[in-house]
C-alpha atoms as one frame of an Amber mdcrd trajectory, in Angstrom:
protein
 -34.341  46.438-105.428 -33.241  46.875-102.272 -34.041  43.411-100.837 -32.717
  41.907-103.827 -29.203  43.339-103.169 -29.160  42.044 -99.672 -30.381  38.322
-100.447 -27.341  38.370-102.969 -24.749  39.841-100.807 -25.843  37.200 -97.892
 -25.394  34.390-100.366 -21.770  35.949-101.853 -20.573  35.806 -98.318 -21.944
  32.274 -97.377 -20.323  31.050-101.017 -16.413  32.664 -99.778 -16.252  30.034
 -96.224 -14.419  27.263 -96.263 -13.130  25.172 -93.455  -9.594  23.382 -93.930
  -9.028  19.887 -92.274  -5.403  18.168 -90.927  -5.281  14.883 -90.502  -3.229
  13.725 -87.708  -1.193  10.224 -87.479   0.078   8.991 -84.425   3.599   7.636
 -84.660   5.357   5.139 -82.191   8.959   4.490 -81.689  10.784   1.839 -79.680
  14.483  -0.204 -79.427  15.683  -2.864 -77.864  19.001  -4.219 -77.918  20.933
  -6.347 -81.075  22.707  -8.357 -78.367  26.422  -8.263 -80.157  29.024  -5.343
 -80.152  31.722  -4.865 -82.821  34.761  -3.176 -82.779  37.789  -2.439 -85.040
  41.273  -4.169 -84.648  44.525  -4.080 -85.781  44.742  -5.093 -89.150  47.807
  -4.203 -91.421  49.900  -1.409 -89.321  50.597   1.820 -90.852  48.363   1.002
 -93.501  45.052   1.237 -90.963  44.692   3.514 -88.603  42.052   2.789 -86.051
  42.479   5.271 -83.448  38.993   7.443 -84.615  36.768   4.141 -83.332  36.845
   3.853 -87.399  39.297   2.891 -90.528  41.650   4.914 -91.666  43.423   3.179
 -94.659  46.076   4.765 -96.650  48.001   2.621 -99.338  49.352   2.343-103.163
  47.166   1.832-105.821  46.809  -1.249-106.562  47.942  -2.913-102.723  45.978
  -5.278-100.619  44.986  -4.109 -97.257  43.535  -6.173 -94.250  40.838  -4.918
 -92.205  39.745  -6.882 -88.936  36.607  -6.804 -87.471  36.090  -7.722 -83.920
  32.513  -9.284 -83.440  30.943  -9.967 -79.580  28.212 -12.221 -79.230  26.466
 -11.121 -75.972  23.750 -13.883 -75.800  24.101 -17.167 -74.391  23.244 -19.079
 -77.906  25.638 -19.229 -80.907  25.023 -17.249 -83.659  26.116 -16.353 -86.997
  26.315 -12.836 -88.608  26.729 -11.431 -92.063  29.840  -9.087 -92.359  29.899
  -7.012 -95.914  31.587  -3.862 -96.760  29.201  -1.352 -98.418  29.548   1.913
-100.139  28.654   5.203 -97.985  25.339   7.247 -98.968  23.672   9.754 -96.974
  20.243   9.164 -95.521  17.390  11.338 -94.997  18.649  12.380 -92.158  21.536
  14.026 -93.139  23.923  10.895 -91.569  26.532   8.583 -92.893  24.935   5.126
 -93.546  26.073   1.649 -94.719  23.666  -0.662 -95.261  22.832  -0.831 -98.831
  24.965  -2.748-101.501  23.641  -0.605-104.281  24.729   2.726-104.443  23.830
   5.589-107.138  25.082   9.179-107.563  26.061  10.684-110.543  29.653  11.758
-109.072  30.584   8.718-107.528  32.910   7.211-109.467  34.882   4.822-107.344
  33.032   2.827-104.708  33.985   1.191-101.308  31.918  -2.124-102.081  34.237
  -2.871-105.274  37.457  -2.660-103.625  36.506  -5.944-101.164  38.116  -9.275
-102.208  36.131 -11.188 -99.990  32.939  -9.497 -99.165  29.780 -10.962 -97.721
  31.550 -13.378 -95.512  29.193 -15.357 -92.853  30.961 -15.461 -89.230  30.011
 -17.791 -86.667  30.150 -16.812 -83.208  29.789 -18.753 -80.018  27.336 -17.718
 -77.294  28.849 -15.388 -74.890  32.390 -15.384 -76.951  33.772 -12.881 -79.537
  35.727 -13.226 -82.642  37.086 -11.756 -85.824  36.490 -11.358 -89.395  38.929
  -9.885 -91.932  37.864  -8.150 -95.394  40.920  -7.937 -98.007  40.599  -4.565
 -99.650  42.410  -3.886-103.300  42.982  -0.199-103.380  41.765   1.176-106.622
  44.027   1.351-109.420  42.156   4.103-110.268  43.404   7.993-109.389  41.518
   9.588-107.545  42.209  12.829-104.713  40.466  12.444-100.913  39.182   9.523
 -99.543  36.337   6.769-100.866  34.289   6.260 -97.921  32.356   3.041 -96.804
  31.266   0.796 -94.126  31.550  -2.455 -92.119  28.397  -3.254 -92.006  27.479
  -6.338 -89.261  24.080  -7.793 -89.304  22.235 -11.315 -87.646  22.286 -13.625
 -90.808  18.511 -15.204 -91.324  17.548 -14.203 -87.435  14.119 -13.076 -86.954
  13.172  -9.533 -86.448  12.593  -9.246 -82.304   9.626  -7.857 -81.371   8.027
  -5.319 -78.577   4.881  -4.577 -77.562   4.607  -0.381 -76.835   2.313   0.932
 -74.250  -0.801   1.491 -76.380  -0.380  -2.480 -77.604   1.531  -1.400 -81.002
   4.124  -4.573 -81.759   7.443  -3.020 -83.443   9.670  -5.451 -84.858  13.317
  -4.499 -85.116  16.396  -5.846 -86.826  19.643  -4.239 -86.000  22.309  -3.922
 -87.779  25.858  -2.428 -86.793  29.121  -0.420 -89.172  32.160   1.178 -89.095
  33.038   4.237 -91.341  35.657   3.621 -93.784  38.103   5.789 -95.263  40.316
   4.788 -98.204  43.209   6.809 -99.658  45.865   6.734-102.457  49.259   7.583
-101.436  50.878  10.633-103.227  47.141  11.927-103.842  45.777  15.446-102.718
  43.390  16.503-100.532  39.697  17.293-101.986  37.649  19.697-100.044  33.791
  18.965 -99.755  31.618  20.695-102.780  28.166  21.151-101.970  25.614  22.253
-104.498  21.897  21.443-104.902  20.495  20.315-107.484  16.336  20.613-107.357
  13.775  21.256-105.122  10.855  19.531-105.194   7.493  19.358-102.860   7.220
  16.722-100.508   5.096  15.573 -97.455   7.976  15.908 -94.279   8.183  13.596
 -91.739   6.659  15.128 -89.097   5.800  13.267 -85.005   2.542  13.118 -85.174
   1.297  14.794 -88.425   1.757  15.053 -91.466   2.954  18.808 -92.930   3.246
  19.780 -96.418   6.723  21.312 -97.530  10.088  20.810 -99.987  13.065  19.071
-100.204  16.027  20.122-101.831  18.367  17.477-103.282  21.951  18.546-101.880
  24.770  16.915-103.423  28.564  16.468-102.007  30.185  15.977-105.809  33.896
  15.950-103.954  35.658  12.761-102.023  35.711  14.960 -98.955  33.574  15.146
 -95.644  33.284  17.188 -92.502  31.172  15.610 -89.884  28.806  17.377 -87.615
  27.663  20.655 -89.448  24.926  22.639 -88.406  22.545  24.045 -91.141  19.992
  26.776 -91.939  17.525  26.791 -95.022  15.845  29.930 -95.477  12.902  29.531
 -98.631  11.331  32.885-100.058   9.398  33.689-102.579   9.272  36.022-105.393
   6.822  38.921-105.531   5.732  38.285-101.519   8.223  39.688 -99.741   5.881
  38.169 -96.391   6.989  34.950 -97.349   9.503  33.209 -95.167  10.105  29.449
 -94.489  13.381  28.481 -92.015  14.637  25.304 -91.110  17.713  24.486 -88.880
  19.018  21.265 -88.467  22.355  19.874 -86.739  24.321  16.832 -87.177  24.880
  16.809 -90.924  27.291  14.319 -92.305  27.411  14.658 -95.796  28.722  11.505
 -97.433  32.188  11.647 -99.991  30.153  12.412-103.443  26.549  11.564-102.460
  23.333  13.078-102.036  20.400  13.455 -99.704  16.843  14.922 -98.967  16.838
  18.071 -96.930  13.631  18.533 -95.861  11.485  22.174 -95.124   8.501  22.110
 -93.708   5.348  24.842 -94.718   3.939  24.437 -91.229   0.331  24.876 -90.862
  -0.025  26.660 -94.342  -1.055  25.073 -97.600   1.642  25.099-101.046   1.125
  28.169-103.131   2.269  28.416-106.818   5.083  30.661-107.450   8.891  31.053
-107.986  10.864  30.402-104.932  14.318  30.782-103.482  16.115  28.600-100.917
  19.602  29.677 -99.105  20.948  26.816 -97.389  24.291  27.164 -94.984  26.591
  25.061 -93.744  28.558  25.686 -90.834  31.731  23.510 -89.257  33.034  23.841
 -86.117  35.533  26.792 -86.748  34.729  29.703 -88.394  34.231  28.151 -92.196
  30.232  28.198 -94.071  29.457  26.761 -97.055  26.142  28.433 -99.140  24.759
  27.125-101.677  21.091  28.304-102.911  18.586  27.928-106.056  15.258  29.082
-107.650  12.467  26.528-108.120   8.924  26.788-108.934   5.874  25.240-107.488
   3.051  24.289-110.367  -0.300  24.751-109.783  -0.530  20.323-110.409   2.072
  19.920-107.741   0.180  22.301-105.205  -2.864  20.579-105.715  -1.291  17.133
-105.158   0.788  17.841-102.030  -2.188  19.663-100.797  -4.402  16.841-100.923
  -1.900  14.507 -99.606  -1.094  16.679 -96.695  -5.087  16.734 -95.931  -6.029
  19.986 -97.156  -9.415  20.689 -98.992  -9.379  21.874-102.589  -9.091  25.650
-102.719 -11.744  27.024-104.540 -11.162  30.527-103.217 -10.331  31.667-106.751
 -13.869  30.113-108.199 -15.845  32.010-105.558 -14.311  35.086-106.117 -15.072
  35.010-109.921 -18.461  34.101-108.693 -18.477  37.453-106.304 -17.418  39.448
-109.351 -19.978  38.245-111.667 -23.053  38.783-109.262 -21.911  42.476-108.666
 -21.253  42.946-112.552 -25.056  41.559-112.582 -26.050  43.628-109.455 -25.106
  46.803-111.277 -26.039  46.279-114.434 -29.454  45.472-113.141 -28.792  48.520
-111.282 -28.220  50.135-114.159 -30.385  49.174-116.142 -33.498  49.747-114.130
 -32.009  53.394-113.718 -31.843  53.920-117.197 -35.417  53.064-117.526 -36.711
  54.999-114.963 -35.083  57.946-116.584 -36.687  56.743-119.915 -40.598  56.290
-118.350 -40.132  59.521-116.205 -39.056  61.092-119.642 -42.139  59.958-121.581
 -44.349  61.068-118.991 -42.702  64.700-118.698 -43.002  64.628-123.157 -46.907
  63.373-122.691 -47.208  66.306-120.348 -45.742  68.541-122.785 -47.980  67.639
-125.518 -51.038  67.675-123.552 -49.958  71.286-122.600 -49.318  72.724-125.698
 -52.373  71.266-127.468 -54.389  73.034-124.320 -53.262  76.452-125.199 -53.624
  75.804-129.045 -57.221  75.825-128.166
C-alpha cells in the first residue's frame, strides 16, 4: 500500500511541471536623410500667425485664408513633391501626425482636410533651389469652439523609397515625409479645454525592442477641439480580488490630437494574461500644476487570455487540468485507503466471531 502511494505521488508531481517559452525578435532601426526642408511663410497677416514654427489661423466663418509653404530642395537634381493638407490624428505613440487623408473618430465633426480649396497640389522644385506653395483654406461655416487642427504634409511625389544596408546586412527602405501643425479658429468663438476619457481596454501584443510582451491598450479619446502638448502620463492597472496585482506604465511626450483617439499601450512584462476584472488609472500631467484622470473597469475572458498568450509565445496553461488530476488520484488514494481499512476491520472481525463460536461450542461440550 505503501509503495503504491509513493509511485502515485512521484507521478502527481512529474504531471504539475511545465516549462514556459518567449520568443524573441530582433528589431532594426535606421534613417537617412529626405534631402528637402520646409518651412512656413507669411501668408495672409493677422490672419496666420507663424511665430510657433507652425500655423496659427484665426478668421470669420466662411473667409478664405492663404497659407504658404516654403519648400528647399537640397539635392542637386530637380524634383517634384506632393503638398496636401490633412486632418490631425494621434498615433500610437501618443504624437500629433498628418499623413493620412482619411480620418475617423466619432467626435470629430469638422475636419482640416475639407476646409482646403486647392489641396493635393504637385510643386516642382529645382535642384539646389527652394520655392513656395500656397493652400487656400475656407474656414468652416460651421460653429464650432477651439481650434480644428491639421497638417502640411510634404512628401517626394512617385520617388523611390532610398535604401540602407544596417550592420548585420538588413536593407531598410525609407520614404520621408515632412508637416506643419495647423490650427484653425472662428472668430468670436470660445475656448474648449481638452476632455479626455477612455473608452475600452482591450489585450494586445506591445511593441516591445526586441521581444514581444503580452499586455493592454486602452483606447483614450480627446472628444474636445483643444490640445496641450507634451504631457507626461502614468497608467496604473489592478485587479479585483488580488490586491498583489500591479501593472505601471509611464510615458512622456503625449500630444493628444483636437477630438481624436489613440492606443496607450501597458505592458504585463514577463507574466502571462490572467482572466479577471481589472482597473486602469491613467494621469495626465502638463507642465504647471494641472492632471487630468480618467480610469475604467475591463475584463479579460478566458478566449482572449488564451489568444494573447499564444501570440505572445506562451504555452497553454494546463495548470488547472493537472490539479483536477492531483485531486482525483488522492480522492482515489483514500478511498482505496479506505476501503482496504474497512475490510481489514471486516476480515479481522470474522476471524474474532469464528473464534467466538469455536469457543463457546468448546465449553458446551
Amino acid at each position: 500500500m505503501k509503495k503504491s502511494i509513493l509511485k502515485c505521488t512521484i507521478v502527481f508531481a512529474f504531471l504539475m511541471g511545465f516549462v514556459s517559452l518567449i520568443n524573441n525578435i530582433n528589431t532594426t532601426f535606421a534613417a537617412t536623410s529626405g534631402d528637402f526642408v520646409i518651412k512656413p511663410e507669411d501668408g495672409d497677416g493677422a490672419k496666420v500667425n507663424i511665430d510657433g514654427g507652425f500655423y496659427l489661423i484665426k478668421a470669420n466663418p466662411g473667409e478664405v485664408v492663404q497659407v504658404k509653404v516654403g519648400i528647399f530642395n537640397t539635392d542637386k537634381h530637380e524634383r517634384r513633391f506632393l503638398v496636401s493638407a490633412n486632418t490631425a490624428y494621434t498615433d500610437d505613440s501618443g504624437q500629433p501626425a498628418y499623413n493620412a487623408k482619411k480620418v475617423k473618430d466619432p467626435n470629430l465633426k469638422v475636419k482640416v482636410r475639407d476646409t482646403v480649396q486647392n489641396n493635393d497640389q504637385i510643386i516642382t522644385v529645382a535642384g539646389n533651389s527652394d520655392t513656395s506653395a500656397t493652400l487656400n483654406i475656407k474656414i468652416p461655416e460651421q460653429k464650432y469652439n477651439g481650434f480644428i487642427m491639421g497638417g502640411v504634409n510634404v512628401t517626394p511625389y512617385k520617388e523611390e523609397a532610398k535604401g540602407t544596408v544596417t550592420e548585420n546586412g538588413t536593407l531598410i527602405k525609407n520614404k520621408f515625409s515632412y508637416s506643419l501643425p495647423i490650427q484653425i479658429g472662428q472668430n468670436g468663438s470660445d475656448n474648449a479645454d481638452v476632455n479626455y476619457k477612455i473608452s475600452k481596454v482591450f489585450p494586445t501584443i506591445v511593441p516591445s525592442p526586441g521581444k514581444k510582451e503580452i499586455g493592454v491598450s486602452a483606447v483614450v479619446m480627446n472628444t474636445k477641439n483643444a490640445y496641450i502638448p507634451n504631457l507626461s502620463s502614468k497608467a496604473v492597472i489592478t485587479k479585483y480580488g488580488n490586491s498583489k496585482f500591479k501593472k505601471t506604465t509611464v510615458q512622456d511626450n503625449q500630444s493628444i490630437a483636437p477630438t481624436s483617439h489613440y492606443n496607450y499601450p501597458v505592458s504585463w512584462g514577463k507574466d502571462r494574461l490572467q482572466t479577471g476584472k481589472y482597473h486602469i488609472k491613467l494621469t495626465y500631467n502638463g507642465s504647471g500644476i494641472k492632471s487630468w484622470v480618467v480610469d475604467k473597469d475591463f475584463i479579460i475572458t478566458n478566449a482572449q487570455a488564451d489568444k494573447f498568450n499564444n501570440l505572445a509565445g506562451f504555452k497553454p496553461n494546463y495548470m488547472w487540468l493537472w490539479i483536477i488530476l492531483g485531486i482525483l488520484l488522492l480522492l482515489l488514494i483514500l478511498g482505496l485507503g479506505l476501503y482496504l481499512g474497512k475490510r481489514n476491520n471486516n476480515n479481522n472481525s470474522n476471524n474474532n466471531n469464528r473464534l467466538s463460536s469455536k469457543s463457546r461450542r468448546r465449553r458446551r461440550r
